[in-house]
N, CA and C atoms as an extended XYZ file, in Angstrom:
435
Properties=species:S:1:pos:R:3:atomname:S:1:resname:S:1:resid:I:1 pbc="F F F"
N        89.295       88.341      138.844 N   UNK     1
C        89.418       89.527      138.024 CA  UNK     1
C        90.376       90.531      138.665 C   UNK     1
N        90.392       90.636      140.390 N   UNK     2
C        91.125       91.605      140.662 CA  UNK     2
C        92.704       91.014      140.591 C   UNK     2
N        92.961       89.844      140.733 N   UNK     3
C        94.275       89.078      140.577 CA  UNK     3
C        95.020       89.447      139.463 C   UNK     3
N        93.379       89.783      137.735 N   UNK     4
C        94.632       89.802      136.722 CA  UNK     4
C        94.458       91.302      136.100 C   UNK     4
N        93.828       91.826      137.029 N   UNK     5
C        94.204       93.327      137.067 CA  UNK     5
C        95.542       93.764      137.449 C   UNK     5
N        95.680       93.286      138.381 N   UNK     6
C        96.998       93.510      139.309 CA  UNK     6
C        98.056       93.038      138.612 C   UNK     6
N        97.973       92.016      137.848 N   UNK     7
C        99.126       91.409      137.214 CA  UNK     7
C        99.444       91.846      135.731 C   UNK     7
N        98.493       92.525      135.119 N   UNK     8
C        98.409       93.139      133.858 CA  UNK     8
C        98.602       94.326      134.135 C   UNK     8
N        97.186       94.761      134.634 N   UNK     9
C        97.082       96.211      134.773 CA  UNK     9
C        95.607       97.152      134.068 C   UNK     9
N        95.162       96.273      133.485 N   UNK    10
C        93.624       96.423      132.866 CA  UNK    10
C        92.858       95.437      132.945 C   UNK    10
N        91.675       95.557      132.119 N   UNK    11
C        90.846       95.155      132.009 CA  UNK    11
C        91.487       93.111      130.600 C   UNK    11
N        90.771       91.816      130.756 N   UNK    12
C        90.775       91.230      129.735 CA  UNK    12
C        90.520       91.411      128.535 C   UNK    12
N        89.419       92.885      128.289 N   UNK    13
C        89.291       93.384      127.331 CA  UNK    13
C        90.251       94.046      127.093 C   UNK    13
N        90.717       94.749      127.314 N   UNK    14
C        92.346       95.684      126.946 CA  UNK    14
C        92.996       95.044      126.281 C   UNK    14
N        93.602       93.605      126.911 N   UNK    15
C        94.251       92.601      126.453 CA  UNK    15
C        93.846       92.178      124.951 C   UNK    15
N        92.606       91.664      124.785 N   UNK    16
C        92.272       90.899      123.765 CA  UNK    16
C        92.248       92.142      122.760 C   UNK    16
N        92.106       93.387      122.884 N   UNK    17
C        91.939       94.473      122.272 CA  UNK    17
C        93.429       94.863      121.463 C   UNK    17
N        94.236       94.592      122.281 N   UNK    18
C        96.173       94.958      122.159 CA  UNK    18
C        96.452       93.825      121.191 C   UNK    18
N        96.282       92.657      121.438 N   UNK    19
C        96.042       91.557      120.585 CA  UNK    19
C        96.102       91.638      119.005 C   UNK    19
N        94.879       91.743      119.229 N   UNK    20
C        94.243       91.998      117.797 CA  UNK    20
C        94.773       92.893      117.361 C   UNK    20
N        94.817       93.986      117.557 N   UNK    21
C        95.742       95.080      116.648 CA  UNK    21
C        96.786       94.695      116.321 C   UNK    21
N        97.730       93.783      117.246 N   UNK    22
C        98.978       93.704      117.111 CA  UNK    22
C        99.260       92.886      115.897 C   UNK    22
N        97.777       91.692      116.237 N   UNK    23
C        97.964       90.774      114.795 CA  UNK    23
C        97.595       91.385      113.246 C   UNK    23
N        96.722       92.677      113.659 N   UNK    24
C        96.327       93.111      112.433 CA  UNK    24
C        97.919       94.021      111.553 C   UNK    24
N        98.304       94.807      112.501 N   UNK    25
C        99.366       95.538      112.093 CA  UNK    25
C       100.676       94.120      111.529 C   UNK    25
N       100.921       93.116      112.334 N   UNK    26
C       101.252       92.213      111.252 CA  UNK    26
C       101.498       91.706      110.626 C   UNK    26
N        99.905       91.282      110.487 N   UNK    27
C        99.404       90.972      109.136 CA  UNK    27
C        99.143       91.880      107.642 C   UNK    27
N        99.153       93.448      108.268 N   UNK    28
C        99.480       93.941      106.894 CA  UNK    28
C       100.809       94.270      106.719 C   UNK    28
N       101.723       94.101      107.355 N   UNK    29
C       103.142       94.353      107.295 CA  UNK    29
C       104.122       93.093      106.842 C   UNK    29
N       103.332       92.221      106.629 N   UNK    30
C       103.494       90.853      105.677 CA  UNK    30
C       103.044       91.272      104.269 C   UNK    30
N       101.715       91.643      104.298 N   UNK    31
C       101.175       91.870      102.965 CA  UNK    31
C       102.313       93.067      102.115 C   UNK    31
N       102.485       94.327      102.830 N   UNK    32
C       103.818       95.119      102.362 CA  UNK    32
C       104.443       94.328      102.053 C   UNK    32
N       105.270       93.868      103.079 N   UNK    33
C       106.458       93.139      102.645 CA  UNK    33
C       106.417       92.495      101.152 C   UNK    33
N       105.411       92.071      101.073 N   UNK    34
C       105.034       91.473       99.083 CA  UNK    34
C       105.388       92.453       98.026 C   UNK    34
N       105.257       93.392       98.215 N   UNK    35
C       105.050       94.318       97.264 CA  UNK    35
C       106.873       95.020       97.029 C   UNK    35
N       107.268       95.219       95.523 N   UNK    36
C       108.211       96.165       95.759 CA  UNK    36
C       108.727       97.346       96.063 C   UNK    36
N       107.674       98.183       96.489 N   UNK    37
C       107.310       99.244       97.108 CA  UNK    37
C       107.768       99.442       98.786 C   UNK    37
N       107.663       98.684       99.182 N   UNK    38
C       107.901       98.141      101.060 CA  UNK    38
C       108.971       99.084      101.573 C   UNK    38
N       110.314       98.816      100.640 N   UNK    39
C       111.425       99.979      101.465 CA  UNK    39
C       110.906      101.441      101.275 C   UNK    39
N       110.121      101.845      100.221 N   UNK    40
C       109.714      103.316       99.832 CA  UNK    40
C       108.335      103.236      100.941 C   UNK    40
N       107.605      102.427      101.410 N   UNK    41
C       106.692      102.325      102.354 CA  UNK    41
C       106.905      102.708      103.582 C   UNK    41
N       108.098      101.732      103.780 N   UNK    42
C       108.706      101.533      105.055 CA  UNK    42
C       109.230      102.728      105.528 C   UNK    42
N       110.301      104.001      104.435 N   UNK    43
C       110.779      105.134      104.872 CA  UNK    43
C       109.711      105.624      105.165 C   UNK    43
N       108.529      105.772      104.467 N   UNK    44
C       107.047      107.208      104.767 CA  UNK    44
C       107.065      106.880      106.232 C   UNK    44
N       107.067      105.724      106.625 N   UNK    45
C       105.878      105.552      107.618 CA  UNK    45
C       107.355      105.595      108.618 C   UNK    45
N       108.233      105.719      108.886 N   UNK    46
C       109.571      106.034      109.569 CA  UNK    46
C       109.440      107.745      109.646 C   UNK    46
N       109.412      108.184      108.468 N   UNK    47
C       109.819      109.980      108.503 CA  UNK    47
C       108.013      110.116      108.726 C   UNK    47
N       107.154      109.839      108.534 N   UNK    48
C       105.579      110.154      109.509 CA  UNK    48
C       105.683      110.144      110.935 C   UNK    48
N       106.709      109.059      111.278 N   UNK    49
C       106.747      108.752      112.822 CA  UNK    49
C       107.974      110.013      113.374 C   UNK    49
N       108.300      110.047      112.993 N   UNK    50
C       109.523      110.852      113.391 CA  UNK    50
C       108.498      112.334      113.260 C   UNK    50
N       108.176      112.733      112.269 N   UNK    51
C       107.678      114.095      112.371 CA  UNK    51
C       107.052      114.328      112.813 C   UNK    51
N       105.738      113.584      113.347 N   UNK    52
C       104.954      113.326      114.367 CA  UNK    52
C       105.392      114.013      115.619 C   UNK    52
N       106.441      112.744      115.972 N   UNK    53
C       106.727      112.778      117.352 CA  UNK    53
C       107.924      114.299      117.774 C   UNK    53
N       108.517      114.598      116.691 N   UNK    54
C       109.419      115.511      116.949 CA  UNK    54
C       109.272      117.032      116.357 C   UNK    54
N       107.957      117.303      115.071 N   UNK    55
C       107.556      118.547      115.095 CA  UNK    55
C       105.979      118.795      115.543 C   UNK    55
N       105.202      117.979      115.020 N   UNK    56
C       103.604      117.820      115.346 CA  UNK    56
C       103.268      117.976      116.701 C   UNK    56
N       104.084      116.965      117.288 N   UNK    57
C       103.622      116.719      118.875 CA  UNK    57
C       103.954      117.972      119.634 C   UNK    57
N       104.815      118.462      119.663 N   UNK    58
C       105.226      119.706      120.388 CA  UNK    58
C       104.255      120.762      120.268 C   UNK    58
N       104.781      120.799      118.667 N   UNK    59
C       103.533      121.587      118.013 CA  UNK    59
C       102.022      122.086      118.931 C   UNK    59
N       101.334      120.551      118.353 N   UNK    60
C       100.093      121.077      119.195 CA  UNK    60
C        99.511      120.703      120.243 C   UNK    60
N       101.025      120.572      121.146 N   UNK    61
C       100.929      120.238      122.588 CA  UNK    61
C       101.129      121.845      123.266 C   UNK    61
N       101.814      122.575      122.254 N   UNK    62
C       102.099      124.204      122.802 CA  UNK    62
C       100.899      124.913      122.702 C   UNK    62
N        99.965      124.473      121.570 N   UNK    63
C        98.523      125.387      120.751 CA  UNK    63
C        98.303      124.308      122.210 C   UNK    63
N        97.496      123.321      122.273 N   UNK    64
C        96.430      123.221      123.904 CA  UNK    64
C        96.930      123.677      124.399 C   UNK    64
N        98.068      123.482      125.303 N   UNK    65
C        98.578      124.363      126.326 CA  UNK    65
C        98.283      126.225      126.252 C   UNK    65
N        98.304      126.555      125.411 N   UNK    66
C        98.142      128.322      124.741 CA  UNK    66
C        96.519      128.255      124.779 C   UNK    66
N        95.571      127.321      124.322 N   UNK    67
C        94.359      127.180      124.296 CA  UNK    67
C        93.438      126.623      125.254 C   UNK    67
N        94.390      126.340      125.872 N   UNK    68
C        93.371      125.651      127.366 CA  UNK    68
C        93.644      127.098      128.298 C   UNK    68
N        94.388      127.384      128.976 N   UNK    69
C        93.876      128.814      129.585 CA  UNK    69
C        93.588      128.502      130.944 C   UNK    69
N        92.255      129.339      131.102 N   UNK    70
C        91.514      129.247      132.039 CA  UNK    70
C        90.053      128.825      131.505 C   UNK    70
N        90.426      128.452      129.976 N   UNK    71
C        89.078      127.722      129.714 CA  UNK    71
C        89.081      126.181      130.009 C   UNK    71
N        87.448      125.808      130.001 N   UNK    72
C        87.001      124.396      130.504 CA  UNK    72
C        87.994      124.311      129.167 C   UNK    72
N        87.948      122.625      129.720 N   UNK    73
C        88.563      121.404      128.786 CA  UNK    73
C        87.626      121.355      127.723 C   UNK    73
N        86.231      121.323      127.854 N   UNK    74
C        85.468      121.108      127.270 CA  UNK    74
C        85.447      121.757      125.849 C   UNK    74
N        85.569      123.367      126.099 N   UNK    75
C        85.782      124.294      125.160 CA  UNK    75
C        87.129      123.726      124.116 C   UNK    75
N        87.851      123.956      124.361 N   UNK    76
C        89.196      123.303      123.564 CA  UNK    76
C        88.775      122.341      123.039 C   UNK    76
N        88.169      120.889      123.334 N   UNK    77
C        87.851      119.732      122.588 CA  UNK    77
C        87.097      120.628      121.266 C   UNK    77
N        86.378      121.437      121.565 N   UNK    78
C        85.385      121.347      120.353 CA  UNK    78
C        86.038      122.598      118.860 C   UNK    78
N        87.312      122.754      119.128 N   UNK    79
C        87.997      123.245      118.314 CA  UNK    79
C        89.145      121.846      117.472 C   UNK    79
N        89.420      121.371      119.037 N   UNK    80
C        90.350      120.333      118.520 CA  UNK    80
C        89.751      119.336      117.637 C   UNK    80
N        88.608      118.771      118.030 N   UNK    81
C        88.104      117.470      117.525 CA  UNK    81
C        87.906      117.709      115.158 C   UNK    81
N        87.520      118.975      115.302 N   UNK    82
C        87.203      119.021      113.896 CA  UNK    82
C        88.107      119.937      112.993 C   UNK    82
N        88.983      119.976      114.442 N   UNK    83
C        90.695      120.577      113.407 CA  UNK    83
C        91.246      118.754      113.276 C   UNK    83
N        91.422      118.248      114.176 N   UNK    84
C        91.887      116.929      113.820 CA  UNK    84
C        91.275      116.131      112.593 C   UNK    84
N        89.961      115.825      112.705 N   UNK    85
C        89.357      115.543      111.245 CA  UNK    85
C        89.661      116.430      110.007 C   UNK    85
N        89.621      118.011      110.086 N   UNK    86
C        89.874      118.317      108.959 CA  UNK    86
C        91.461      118.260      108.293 C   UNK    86
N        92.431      117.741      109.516 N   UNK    87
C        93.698      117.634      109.385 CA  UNK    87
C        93.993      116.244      108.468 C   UNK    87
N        93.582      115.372      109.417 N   UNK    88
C        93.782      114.023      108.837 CA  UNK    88
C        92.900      113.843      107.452 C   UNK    88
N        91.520      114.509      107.192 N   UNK    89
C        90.668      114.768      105.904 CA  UNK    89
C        92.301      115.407      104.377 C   UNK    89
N        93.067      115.787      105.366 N   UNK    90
C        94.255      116.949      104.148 CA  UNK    90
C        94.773      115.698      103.949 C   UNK    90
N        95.637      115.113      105.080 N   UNK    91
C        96.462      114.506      104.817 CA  UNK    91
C        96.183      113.311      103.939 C   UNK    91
N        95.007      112.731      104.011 N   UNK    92
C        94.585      111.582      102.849 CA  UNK    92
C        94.579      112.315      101.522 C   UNK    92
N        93.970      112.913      101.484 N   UNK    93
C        93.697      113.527      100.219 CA  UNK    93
C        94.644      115.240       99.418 C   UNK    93
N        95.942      115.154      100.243 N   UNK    94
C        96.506      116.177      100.077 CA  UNK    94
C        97.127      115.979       98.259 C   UNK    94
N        97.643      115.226       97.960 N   UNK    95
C        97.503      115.213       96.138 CA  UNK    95
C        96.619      115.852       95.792 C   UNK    95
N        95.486      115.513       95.920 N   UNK    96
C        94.072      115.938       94.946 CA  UNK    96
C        93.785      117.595       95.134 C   UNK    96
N        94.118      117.881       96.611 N   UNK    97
C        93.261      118.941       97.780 CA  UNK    97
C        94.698      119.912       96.760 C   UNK    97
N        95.516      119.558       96.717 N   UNK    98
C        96.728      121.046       96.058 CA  UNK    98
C        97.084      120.396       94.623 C   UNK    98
N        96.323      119.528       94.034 N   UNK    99
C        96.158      119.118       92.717 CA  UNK    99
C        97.573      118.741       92.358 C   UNK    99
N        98.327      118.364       92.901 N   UNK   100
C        99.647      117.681       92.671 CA  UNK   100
C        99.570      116.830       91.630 C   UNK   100
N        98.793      115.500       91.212 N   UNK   101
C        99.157      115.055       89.539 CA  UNK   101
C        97.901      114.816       89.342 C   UNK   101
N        97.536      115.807       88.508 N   UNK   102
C        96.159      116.005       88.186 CA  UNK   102
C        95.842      114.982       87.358 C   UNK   102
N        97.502      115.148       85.813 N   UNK   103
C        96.744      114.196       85.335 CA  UNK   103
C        96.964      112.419       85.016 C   UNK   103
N        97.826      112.258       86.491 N   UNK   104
C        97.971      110.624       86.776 CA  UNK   104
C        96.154      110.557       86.910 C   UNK   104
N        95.617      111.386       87.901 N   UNK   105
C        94.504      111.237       88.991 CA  UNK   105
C        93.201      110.632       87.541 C   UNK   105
N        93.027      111.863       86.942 N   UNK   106
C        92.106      112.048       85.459 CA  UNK   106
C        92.269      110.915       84.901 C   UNK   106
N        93.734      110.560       84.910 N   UNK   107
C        93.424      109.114       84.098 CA  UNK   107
C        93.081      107.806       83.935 C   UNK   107
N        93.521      108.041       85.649 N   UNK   108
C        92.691      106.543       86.592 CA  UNK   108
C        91.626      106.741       86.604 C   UNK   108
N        90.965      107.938       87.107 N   UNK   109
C        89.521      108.299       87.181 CA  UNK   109
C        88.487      108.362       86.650 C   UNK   109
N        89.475      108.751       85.602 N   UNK   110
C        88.262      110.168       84.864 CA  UNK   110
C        87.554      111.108       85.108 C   UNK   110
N        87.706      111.430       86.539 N   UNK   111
C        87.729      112.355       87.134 CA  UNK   111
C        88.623      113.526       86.979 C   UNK   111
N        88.363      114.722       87.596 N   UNK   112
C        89.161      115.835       87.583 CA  UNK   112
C        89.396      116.260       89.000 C   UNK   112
N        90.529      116.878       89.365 N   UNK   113
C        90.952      116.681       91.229 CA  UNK   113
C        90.282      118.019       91.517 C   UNK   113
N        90.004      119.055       90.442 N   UNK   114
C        89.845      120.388       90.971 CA  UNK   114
C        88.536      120.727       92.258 C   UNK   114
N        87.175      120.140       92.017 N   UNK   115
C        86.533      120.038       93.535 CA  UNK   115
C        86.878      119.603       94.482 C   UNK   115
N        88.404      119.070       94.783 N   UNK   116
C        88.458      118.445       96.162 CA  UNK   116
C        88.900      119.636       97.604 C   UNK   116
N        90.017      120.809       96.661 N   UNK   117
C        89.978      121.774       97.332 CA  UNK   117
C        88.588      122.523       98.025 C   UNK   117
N        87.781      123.038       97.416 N   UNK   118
C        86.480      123.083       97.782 CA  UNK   118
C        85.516      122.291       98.745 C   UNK   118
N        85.879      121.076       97.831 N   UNK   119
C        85.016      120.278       99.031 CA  UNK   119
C        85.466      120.040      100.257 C   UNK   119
N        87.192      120.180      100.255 N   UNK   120
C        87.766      120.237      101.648 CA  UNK   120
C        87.364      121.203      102.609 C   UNK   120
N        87.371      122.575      101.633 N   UNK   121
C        87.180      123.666      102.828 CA  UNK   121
C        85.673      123.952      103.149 C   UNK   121
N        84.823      123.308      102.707 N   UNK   122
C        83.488      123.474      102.616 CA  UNK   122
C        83.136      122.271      104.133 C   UNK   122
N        83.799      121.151      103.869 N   UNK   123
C        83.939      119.856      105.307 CA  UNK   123
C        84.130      120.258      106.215 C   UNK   123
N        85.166      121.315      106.080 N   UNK   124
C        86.068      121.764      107.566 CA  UNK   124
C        85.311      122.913      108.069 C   UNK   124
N        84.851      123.537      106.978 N   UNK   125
C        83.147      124.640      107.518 CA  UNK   125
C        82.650      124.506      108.456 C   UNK   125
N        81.694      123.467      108.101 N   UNK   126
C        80.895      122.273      108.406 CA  UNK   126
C        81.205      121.533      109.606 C   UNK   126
N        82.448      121.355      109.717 N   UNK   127
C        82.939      120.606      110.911 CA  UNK   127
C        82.906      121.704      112.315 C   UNK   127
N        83.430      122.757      112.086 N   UNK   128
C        83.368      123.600      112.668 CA  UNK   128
C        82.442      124.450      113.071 C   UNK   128
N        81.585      124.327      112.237 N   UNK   129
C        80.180      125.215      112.377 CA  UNK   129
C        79.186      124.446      113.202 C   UNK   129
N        79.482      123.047      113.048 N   UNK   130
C        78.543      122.376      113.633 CA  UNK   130
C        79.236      121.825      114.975 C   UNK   130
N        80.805      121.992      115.544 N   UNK   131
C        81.011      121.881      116.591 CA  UNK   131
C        80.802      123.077      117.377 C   UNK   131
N        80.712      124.333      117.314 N   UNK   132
C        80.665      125.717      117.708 CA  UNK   132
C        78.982      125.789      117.809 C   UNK   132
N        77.868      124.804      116.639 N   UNK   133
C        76.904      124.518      117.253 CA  UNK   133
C        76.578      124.261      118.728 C   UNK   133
N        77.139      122.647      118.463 N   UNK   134
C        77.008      121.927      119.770 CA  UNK   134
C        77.424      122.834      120.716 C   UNK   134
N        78.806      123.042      120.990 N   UNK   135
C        79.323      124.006      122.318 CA  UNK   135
C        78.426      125.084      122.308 C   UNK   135
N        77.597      125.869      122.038 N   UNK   136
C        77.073      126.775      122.323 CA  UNK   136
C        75.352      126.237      123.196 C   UNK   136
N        74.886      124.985      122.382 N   UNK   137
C        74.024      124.459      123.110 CA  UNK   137
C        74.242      123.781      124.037 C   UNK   137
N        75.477      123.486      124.247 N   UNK   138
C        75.626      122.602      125.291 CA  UNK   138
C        76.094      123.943      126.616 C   UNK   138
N        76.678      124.978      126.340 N   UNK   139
C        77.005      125.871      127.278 CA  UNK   139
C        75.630      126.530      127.062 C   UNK   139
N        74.989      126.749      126.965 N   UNK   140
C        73.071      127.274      127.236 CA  UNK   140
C        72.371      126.596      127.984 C   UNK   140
N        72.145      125.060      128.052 N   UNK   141
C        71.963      124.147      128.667 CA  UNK   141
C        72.977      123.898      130.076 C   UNK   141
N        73.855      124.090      129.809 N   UNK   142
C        74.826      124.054      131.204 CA  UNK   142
C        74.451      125.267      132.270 C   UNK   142
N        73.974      126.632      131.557 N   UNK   143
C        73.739      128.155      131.955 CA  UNK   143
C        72.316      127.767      132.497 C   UNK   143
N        71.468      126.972      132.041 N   UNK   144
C        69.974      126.971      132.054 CA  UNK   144
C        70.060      126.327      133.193 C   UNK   144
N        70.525      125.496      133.886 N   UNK   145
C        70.195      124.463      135.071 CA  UNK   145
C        71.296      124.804      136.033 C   UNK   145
């Protein structure tokens, strides 16, 4: 084990872990490829990567850096963790959440998109209320002992 540490650099699980993803990613990048959609696929997920890496990342690599401080690490996670969910919660559902084609949505559905705004900001409440929970019991409990 320490031989193919040294020669990898992790664990066999790492490995078999890198693996599999690699075959999963793919295998749905075959399944794209089927579809005539693939080059209009292919740009999103090019200009996602790019904006990511060249406005996002900076982005809210400057907010931790501005938010870590002289506070624990700890503190910061529990802002970050349920801004990230309520981020990635937008980004799936950002059509519906700013009602962009209401009525493509209605007609597949039969549904109507107008509760999703609501229910978004009502999640991200929630997310927040109940991480500002935890951190407060968990810094009471840290104070107590």
């Amino acid at each position: 084990m320490a031989r193919f540490r040294a020669l990898y650099g992790s664990t066999p699980l790492h490995l078999i872990a890198l693996v599999a993803s690699l075959a999963i990613t793919f295998y749905t990048a075959l399944k794209i490829a089927e579809y005539d959609t693939a080059p209009k696929i292919a740009l999103w997920l090019v200009g996602a990567a790019l904006v990511h890496d060249l406005v996002l990342y900076p982005l809210y690599t400057l907010l931790g850096l501005l938010a870590g401080g002289n506070r624990p690490r700890r503190a910061v996670n529990h802002v970050r963790v349920p801004a990230l969910i309520s981020g990635l919660l937008f980004l799936m559902f950002v059509p519906l959440i700013c009602s962009l084609a209401p009525g493509s949505y209605e007609g597949a559905s039969g549904l109507r998109p107008e509760p999703y705004l609501e229910r978004w900001l009502a999640i991200t409440a929630v997310l927040f209320l109940a991480s500002g929970l935890l951190y407060a019991l968990r810094a009471r409990r840290g104070a107590a002992s």
